[in-house]
N, C-alpha and C positions, 0 to 999 in steps of 0.2 A: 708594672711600674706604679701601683698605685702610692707611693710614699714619696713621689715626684710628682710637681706641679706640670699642666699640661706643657704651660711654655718651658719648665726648665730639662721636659725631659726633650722636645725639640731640639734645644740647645747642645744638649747633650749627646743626641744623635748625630745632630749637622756636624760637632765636633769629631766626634769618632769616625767618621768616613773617610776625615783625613790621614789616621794613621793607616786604613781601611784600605787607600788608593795606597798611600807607600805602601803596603805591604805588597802588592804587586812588583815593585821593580827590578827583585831579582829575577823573576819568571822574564819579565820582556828583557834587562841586561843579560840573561844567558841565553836567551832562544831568538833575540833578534838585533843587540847590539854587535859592533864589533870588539874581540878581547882584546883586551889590558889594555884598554881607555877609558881607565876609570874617573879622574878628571875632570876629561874632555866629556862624559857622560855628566858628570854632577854643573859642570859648566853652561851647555849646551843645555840642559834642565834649567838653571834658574836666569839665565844673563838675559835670554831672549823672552821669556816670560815676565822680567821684572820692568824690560823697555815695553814691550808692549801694554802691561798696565796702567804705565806711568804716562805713556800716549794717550790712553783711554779714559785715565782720572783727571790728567792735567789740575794736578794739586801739589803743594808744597810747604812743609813742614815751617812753624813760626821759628823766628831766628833763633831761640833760645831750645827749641828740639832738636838741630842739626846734629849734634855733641852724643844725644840720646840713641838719636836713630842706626847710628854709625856704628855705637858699640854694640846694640842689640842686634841690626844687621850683620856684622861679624859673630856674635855667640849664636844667633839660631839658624843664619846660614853658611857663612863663609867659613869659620873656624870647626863649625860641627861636621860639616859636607867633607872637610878636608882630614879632619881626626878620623870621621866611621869610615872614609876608603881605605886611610893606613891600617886603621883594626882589622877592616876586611881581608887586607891584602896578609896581614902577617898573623893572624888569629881565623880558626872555622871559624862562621857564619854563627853558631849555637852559642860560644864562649863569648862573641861581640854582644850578640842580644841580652848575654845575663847580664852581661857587665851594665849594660846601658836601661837594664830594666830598675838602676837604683834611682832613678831620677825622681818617681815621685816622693824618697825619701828625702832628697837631697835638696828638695822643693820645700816640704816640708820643714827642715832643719832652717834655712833663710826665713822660711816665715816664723818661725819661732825666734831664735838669734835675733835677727834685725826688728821687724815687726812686732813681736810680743804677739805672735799669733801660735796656739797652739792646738793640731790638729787632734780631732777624737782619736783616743785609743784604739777604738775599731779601724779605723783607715789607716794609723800608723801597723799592726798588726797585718791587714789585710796588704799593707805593699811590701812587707816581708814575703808575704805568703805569695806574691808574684814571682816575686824574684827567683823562692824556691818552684815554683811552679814553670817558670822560665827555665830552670836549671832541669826538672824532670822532663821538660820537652823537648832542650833541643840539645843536651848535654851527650856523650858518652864517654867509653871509659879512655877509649884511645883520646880524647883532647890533648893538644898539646898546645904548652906552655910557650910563650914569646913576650918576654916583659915588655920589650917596647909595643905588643901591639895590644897587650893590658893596660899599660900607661896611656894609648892612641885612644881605648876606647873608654879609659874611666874622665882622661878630661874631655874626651867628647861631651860624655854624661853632664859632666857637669856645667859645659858651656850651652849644652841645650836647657837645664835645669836653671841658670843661672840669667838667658835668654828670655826664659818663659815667664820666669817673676819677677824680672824689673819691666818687661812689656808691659806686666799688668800693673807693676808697681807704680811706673811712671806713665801711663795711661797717654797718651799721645792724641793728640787735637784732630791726627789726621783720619779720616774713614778708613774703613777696614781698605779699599782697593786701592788704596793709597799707599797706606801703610806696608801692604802686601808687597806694592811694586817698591817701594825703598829699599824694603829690608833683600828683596832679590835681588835688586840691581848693586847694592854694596856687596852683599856676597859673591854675586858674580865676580865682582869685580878683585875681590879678595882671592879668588880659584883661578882668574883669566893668569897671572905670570905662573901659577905652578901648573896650568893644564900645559901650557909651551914649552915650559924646562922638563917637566917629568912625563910624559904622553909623545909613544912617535904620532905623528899626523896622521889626519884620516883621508886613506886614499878608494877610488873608487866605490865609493858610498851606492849600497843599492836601495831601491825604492823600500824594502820590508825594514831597514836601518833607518831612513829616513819618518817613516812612518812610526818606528820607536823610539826614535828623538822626540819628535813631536810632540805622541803621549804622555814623554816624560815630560817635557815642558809645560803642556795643557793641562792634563790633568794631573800629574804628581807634583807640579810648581802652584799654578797658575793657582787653580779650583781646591788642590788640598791644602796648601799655604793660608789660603782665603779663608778657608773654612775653618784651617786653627785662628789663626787670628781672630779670628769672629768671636772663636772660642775664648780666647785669651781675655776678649775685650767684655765679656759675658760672664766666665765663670771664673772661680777661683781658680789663682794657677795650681793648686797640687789636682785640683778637680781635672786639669788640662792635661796636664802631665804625667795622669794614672795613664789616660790613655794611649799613650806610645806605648805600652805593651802591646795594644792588638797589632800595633804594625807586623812584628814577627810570628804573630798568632795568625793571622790573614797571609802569611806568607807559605806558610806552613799549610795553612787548608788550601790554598789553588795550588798548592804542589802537588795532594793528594787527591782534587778531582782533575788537572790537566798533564801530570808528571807523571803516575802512577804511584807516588811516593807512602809509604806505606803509615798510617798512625794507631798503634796499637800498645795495649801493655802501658808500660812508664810514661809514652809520652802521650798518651789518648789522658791520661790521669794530669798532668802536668796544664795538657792544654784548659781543662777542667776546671783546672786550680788556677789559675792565669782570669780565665773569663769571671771567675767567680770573686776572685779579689777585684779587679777591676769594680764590676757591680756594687761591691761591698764600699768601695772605699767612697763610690758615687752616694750613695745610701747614707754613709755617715757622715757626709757633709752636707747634704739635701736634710739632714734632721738637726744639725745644728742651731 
């Protein structure tokens, strides 16, 4: 990483651990949640993580943030948490991640548009090259088509895309673990009536479910949340938002050393091409 300052490639690690820990959560929702609570799973994840932060910062947004917090709280947790279960639920796992690896173009296009910012070549280039890189990893040929769960996942994309750079755009007074518990506990709060109407309840909860709750709260809420934020608050948003691709790349590698899931051929080349744009697009904005 010699073309990266010591502090920004810091940054830039602490940031990536967050898509790092998501990319676990299909391993722990299939081998330790209980099915078709999906949710009651994304609920459970942020509601009790966002109270707990907020107990722990006892901080609170100036009057004129409320307005702010609210809509970014529903684009980066509540409306997005609720779009990628419907994608989940009605599109493979493979077809949701391509769709939703457009985001740092999409990130890109708003800072150009609104801002008058416009991203190197290289980096525009190199998150093409994800996308297709996304497509060589987790595609195949059976995929099948479900327009509404296209539609679920492209404005997912873009209410995480759209989340991530007005957070940075509008830069908010409050600390990262402030900020973190807001943005959770509005989301929560956004998922709490649709985990009730659409989730049967959860009955006889065993200790290994309990314990994958938790995880997901702790560490896929709590510490990964944080740590974007951080991110957000540190680096550029399309810089932040290259890296939601590892999420499905880190999902894909604990598949294949605890699943036995196999990476070879097209997608060992995809995952390749995925790391490597990633890198690329960090590089071209570190040389800005």
């Amino acid at each position: 990483m010699a073309f990266f300052t010591r502090h920004l490639a810091v940054d830039l690690l602490l940031t990536a651990l967050a898509p790092a820990i998501w990319g676990n959560t299909y391993i722990v929702t299939s081998q330790f949640l209980p099915p078709d609570r999906p949710f009651i799973a994304a609920l459970l994840r942020v509601l009790p993580a966002g109270i707990a932060l907020l107990l722990w910062s006892r901080q609170f947004p100036q009057r004129g943030e409320w307005w702010k917090l609210i809509i970014t709280g529903i684009l980066n947790i509540g409306a997005f948490q609720a779009l990628l279960f419907i994608a989940a639920y009605r599109l493979p796992g493979g077809l949701a991640a391509v769709i939703g690896a457009i985001q740092p173009l999409l990130v890109m296009l708003l800072a150009w548009c609104v801002d008058r910012q416009r991203s190197p070549w290289l980096a525009v280039v190199s998150a093409c090259a994800g996308i297709i890189g996304m497509a060589m990893l987790l595609l195949s040929p059976r995929t099948v088509l479900d327009s509404l769960g296209i539609g679920a996942a492209f404005l997912g994309a873009v209410s995480m895309a759209l989340g991530t750079w007005l957070s940075r755009r509008w830069a908010l007074s409050l600390p990262v673990v402030a900020m973190t518990g807001w943005q959770l506990l509005i989301g929560g709060i956004v998922l709490l009536p649709i985990a009730l109407l659409v989730d049967p309840p959860l009955h006889n909860i065993t200790p290994l479910q309990v314990a994958g709750y938790v995880w997901l709260c702790v560490a896929g809420a709590m510490l990964a949340y944080g740590l974007w934020f951080r991110g957000i608050s540190r680096l550029s948003p399309v810089a932040v938002s290259a890296m939601s691709l590892l999420s499905p790349v880190t999902a894909v590698l604990l598949g294949w050393i605890f699943l036995g899931q196999k990476i070879e051929g097209m997608a060992l080349a995809g995952l390749i091409v995925v790391l490597a744009s990633v890198l690329s697009i960090q590089r071209a904005l570190a040389k800005r």
